[in-house]
BALOZA-84426 format. One record per residue (C-alpha): residue in one letter; y, x, z. Coordinates in steps of 0.1 Angstrom, whole numbers, padded with zeros to 4 digits, always signed. Each point is the difference from the previous one (the first is absolute). Example, Ala and Ser with C-alpha at 12.3 -4.5 7.8 and 13.67 -1.06 7.14 Angstrom:
<atoms>
A-0045+0123+0078S+0034+0014-0007
</atoms>
This chain:
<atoms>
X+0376+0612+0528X-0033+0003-0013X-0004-0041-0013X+0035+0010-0015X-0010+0030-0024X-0031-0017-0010X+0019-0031-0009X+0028+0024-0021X-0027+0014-0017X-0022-0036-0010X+0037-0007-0009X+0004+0027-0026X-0038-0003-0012X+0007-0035-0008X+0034+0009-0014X-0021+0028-0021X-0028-0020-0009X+0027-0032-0012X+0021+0027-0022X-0036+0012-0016X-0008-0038-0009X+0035-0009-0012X+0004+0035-0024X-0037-0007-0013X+0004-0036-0007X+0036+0007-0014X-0018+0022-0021X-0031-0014-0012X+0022-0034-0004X+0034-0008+0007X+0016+0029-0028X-0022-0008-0025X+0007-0038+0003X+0034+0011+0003X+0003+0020-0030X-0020-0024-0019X+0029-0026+0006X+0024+0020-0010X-0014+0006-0029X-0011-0035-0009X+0032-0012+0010X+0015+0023-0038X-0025-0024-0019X-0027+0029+0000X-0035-0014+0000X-0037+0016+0008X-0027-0002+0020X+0005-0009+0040X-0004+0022+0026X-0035+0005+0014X-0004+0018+0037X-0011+0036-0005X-0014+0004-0033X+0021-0018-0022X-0008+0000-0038X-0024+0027+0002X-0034-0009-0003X+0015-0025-0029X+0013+0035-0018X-0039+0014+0008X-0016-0031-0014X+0021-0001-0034X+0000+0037-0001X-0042+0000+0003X-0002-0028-0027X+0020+0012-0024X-0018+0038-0001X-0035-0016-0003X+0001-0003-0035X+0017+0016-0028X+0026-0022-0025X+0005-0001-0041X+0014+0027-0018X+0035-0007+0003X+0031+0012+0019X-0002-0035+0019X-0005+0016+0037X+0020-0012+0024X-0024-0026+0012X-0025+0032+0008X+0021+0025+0011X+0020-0020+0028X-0016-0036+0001X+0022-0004+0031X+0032+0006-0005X-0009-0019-0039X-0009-0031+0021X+0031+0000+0026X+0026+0009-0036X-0018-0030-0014X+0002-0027+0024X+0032+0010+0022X+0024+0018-0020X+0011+0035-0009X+0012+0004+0034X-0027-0013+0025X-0013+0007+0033X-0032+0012+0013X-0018+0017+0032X-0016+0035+0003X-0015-0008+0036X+0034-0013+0019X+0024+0020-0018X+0017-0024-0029X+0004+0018-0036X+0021-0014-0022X-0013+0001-0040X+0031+0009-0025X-0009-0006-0035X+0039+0007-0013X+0012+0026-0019X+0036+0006+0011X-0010-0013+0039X-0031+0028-0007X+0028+0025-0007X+0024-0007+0031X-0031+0008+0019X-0009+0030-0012X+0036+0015-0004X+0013-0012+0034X+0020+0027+0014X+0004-0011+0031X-0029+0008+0014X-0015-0030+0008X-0034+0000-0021X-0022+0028+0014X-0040+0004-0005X-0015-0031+0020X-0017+0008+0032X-0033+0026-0009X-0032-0005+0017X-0011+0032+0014X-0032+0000-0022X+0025-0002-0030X+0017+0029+0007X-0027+0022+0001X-0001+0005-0038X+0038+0012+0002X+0027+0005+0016X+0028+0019-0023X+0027-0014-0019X-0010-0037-0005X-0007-0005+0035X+0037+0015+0014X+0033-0016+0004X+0036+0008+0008X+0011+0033+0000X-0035+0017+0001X-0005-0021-0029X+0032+0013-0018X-0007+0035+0011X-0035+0000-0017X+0003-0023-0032X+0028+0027-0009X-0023+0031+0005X-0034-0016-0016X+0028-0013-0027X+0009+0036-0013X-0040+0008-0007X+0009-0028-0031X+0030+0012-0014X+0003+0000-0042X-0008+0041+0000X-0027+0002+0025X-0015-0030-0016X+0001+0023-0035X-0014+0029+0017X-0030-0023+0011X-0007-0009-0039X-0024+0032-0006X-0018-0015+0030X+0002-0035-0008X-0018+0018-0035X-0030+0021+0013X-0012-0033+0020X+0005-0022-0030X-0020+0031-0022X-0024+0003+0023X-0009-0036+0004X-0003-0006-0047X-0024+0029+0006X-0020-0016+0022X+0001-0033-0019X-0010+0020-0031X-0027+0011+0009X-0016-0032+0010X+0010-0014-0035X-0023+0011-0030X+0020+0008-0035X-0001-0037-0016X-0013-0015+0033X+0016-0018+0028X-0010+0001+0040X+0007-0027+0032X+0016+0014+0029X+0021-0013+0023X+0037+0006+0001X+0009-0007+0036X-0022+0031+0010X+0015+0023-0029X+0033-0009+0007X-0004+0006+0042X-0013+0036-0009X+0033+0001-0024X+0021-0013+0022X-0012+0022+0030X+0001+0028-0020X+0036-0004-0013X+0009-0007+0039X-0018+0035+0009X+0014+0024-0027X+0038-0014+0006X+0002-0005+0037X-0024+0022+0015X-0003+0031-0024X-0037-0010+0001X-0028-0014-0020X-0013-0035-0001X-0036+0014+0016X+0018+0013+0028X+0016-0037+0006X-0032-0015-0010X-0015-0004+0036X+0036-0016+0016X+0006-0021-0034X-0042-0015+0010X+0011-0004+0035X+0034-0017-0007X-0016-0025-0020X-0023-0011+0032X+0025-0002+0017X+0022-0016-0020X-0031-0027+0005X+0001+0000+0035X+0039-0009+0003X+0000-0024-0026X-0019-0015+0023X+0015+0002+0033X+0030-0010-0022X-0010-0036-0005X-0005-0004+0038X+0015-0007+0030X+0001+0033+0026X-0004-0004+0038X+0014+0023+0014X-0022+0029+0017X-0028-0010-0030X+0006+0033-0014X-0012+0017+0029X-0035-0018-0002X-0027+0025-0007X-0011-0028-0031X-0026+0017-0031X+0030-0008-0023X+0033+0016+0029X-0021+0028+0004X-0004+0004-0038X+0038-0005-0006X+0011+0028+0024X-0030+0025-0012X+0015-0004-0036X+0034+0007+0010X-0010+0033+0017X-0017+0009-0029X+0031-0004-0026X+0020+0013+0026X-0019+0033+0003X-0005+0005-0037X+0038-0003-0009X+0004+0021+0034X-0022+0025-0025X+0021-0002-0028X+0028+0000+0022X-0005+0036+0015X-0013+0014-0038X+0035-0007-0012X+0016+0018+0033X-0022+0029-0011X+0019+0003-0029X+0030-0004+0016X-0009+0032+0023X-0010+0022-0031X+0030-0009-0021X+0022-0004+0025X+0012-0038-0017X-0016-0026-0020X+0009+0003-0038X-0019-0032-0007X+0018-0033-0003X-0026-0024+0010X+0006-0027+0022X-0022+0020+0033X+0025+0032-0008X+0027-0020+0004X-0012-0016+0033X-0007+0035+0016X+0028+0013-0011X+0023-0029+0020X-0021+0003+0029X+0005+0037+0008X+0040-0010-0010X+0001-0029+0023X-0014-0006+0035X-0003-0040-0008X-0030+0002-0024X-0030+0012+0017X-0038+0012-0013X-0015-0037+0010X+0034-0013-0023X-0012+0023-0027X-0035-0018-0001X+0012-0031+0006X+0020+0003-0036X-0030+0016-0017X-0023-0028+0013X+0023-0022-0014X+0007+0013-0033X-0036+0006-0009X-0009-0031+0005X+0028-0021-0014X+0003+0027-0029X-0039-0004-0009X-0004-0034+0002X+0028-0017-0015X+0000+0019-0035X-0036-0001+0002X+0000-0035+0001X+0030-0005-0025X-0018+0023-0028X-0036-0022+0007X+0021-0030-0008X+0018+0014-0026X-0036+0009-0015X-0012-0037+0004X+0031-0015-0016X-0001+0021-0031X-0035-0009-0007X+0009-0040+0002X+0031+0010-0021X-0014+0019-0026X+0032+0002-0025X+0022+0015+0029X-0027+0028+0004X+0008+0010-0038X+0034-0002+0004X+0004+0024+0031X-0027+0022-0020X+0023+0003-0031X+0029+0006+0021X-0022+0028+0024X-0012+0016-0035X+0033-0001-0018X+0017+0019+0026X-0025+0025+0010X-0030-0002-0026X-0029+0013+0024X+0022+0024+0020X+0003+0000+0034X+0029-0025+0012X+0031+0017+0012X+0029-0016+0022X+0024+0000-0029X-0021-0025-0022X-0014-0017+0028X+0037-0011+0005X-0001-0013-0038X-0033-0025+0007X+0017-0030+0002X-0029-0023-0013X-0022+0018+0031X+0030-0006+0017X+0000-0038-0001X-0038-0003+0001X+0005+0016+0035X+0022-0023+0017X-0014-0028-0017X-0031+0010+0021X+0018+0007+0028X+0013-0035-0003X-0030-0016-0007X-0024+0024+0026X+0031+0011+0024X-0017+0025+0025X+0014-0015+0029X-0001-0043-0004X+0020-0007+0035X+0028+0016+0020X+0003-0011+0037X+0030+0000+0020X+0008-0003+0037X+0033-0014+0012X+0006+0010+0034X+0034-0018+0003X+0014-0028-0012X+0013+0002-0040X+0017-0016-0023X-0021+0007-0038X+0015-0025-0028X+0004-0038+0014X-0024+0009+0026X+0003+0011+0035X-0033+0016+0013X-0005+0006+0036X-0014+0032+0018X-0032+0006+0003X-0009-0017-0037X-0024+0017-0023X+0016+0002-0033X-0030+0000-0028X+0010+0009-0034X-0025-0007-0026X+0008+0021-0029X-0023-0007-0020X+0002-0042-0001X+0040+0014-0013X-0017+0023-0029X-0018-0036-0008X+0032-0022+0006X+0010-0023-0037X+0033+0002+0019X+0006+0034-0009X-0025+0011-0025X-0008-0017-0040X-0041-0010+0001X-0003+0023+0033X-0039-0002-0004X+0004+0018-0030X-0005+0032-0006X+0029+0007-0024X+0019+0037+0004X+0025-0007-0021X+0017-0015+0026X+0009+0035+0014X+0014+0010-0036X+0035+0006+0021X-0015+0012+0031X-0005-0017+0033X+0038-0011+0009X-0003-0025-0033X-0039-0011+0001X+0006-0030+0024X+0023-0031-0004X+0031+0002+0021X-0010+0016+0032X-0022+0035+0000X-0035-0016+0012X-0020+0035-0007X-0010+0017+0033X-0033+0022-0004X+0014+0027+0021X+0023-0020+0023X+0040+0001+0001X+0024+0005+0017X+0004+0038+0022X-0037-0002+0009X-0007+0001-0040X-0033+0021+0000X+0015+0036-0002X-0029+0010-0025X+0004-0026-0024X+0011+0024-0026X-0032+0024+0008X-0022-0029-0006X+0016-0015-0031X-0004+0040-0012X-0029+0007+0009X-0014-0038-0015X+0020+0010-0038X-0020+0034-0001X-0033-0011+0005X+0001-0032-0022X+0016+0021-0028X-0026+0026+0004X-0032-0030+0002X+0020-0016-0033X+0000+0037-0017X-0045+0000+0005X-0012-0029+0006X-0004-0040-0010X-0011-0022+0028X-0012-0037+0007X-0009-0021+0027X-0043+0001+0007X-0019-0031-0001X-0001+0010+0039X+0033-0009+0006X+0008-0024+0032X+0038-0007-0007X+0003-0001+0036X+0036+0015+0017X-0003+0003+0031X+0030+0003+0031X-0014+0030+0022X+0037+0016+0014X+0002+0008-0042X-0014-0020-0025X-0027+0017-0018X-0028-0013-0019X-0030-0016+0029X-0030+0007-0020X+0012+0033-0017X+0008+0002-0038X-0022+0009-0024X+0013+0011-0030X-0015+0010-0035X+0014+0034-0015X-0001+0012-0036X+0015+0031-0009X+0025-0003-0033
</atoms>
């Protein structure tokens, strides 16, 4: 009896440890292989499959090479901003095939296949798998799907709408006021000064972000704006690598660092968090229409948003709403001063319609000259360059049938540079948007600085706002141009934003 259970259970440890081996070299080799075939079987070409790191320390390499030194002063930067996905385009194909460790991504450089993707209704694009160490800097709205996803976008949706984002104008105002007075008096009468716009336009940016979703003041923000920039850092970098599992767990200098900065955040928007409830008690509702208000005001209406939800959505929106019109206004600021003669033109239109009052929402409506500048920018400098995908079943997009488990990578910004939809795409020319965005590519809408599709940034509207008001105020003061200092150097860091700052020179008018 005895040499029987011991042989049943060698039996089913060699049964257990055979089922281990199989899943893990099915895993490690057989699906990739087998995906790879398929998809080299539909003429798509790339790189070959490597066993467990794939492409990646070929993306680090060309990443590290390209940042090491900045390029001429032109709106040539694909080569320096993704150098990767450049190099596959270039010698494979708009759509090729690459590895990020054994998972196989699949680069789309195709307007109208770019748009099946991103409109797909059925479901069967979702966020691509998230290293733990990623999700640390958020986990709200861009990180959901399904019906969370559609029970959320909807809510955070309503913060945006045409009179609430009216309301926020006096606010968008006071920041803009606020920062001219600060320029002003670095600027002697007749006399010009250096400063650095990326910096300005953070405190801007973080201030605008304060006063209209949190009923607060960019000083009060300052401390989680400083800490979401580190760790902003920190993921970027855990981003670009492979995670084992249970690494998060490590006590590492840089894990422990990661999870100290997220308490932090977390307990400072707890902070704001329990102010605003204080209000609530004393006036018995929240009068204010800011984007926190409106959170609170769901949660105590609806059991499925919780406290940790709340912060999760103001962690996200304080980053993402900081950053990218931080960034867009530094480049904006950079492209002016190369393009002199459009500067004058968007400061005759700014001074025609308000002289040197303070911009209101009904003429900022009426800039169309700042108008086009913007999304010529936004082309040029989109905040986000690439869009990635994750199929988790098998899907038909265009002539192509993709199977699960591909990585869809969407590189928006190689289609903002593609001569198959744009005239001279390397030039700055705004004209182009003269008829707005639905008529500024040939044939097929190729311009995507805030995505498409129903996971369209829900903000994009705040930011375009809030981007108007403060380059029609600096138009109404001041004259700028680039410093001698100036490394052209744009640099892809989850946005892209300027690598070694820009320095700008101010004169008042």
């Amino acid at each position: 009896m005895e040499d029987f259970v011991f042989k049943t259970m060698t039996s089913s440890f060699a049964l257990l440890v055979l089922y281990i081996v199989i899943r893990f070299v099915n895993n490690i080799w057989w699906r990739p292989r087998s995906t790879e075939k398929l998809l080299r079987q539909q003429g798509i070409r790339g790189s070959s499959y490597k066993l467990f790191n794939g492409d990646i320390s070929d993306m680090k390499n060309s990443a590290l090479k390209a940042s090491s030194k900045a390029i001429s002063l032109n709106h040539q930067i694909v080569p320096r901003v993704i150098p990767f996905i450049h190099k596959m385009v270039q010698q494979h194909g708009n759509v090729s095939l690459c590895w990020f460790g054994r998972r196989p991504r699949l680069i789309v450089v195709d307007a109208e296949l770019t748009r099946l993707v991103l409109t797909n209704k059925n479901g069967h694009f979702t966020k691509p798998p998230r290293n733990p160490l990623v999700k640390i800097l958020t986990q709200g709205l861009s990180s959901l799907e399904g019906e969370a996803w559609t029970k959320r976008r909807r809510l955070v949706t309503s913060a945006f709408q045409l009179q609430k984002l009216k309301a926020m104008v006096p606010a968008f105002s006071s920041s803009c006021h606020n920062m001219i007075q600060r320029w002003e008096k670095l600027v002697e009468p007749n006399g010009s000064f250096e400063l650095d716009v990326s910096s300005e336009f953070d405190v801007l940016a973080g201030d605008v972000i304060a006063r209209t979703a949190f009923g607060s003041s960019y000083q009060e923000g300052k401390k989680i704006f400083e800490l979401q920039k580190e760790q902003a850092i920190l993921v970027s970098e855990a981003l670009n690598n492979i995670y084992i599992p249970g690494f998060r767990f490590l006590p590492t200098k840089k894990n422990k660092r990661r999870y100290n900065l997220d308490v932090q955040i977390k307990a400072m928007l707890r902070d704001i968090i329990q102010k605003k409830e204080q209000v609530m008690r004393e006036e018995g509702k929240l009068k204010e229409n800011d984007l926190l208000s409106i959170l609170l005001q769901c949660r105590d209406q609806n059991n499925s948003l919780t406290t940790e939800d709340v912060i999760e959505e103001c962690k996200l929106f304080y980053f993402a709403g900081q950053v990218t019109t931080a960034n867009t206004l530094a480049w904006t600021m950079i492209v002016l001063s190369m393009h002199p003669d459009w500067q004058e033109k968007a400061r005759a239109e700014v001074l025609g319609i308000f002289g040197k009052k303070a911009p209101d929402f009904e003429g900022i409506n009426h800039l169309k000259i700042v108008s086009m500048i913007l999304y010529e920018v936004l082309r040029l400098y989109p905040p986000i360059t690439v869009i990635n995908k994750y199929n988790w079943c098998e899907t038909r997009v265009g002539n192509m049938s993709i199977p699960a488990g591909v990585e869809v990578c969407l590189p928006l910004l190689l289609l903002h540079y593609d001569g198959n939809y744009w005239e001279k795409p390397e030039e700055f020319n705004p004209v182009r948007f003269t008829e707005g965005v639905s008529k500024a590519s040939k044939d097929h809408i190729a311009f995507y600085p805030f995505g498409w599709g129903p996971r369209i940034c829900p903000g994009q509207n705040f930011a375009f706002l809030e981007a108007k008001m403060a380059l029609a105020t600096i138009l109404q003061h001041f004259s700028f141009q680039l410093s001698p200092s100036y490394a052209h150097a744009p640099s892809n860091s989850i946005t892209l934003k300027p690598q070694f700052g820009a320095p700008i020179v101010i004169r008042r008018i």
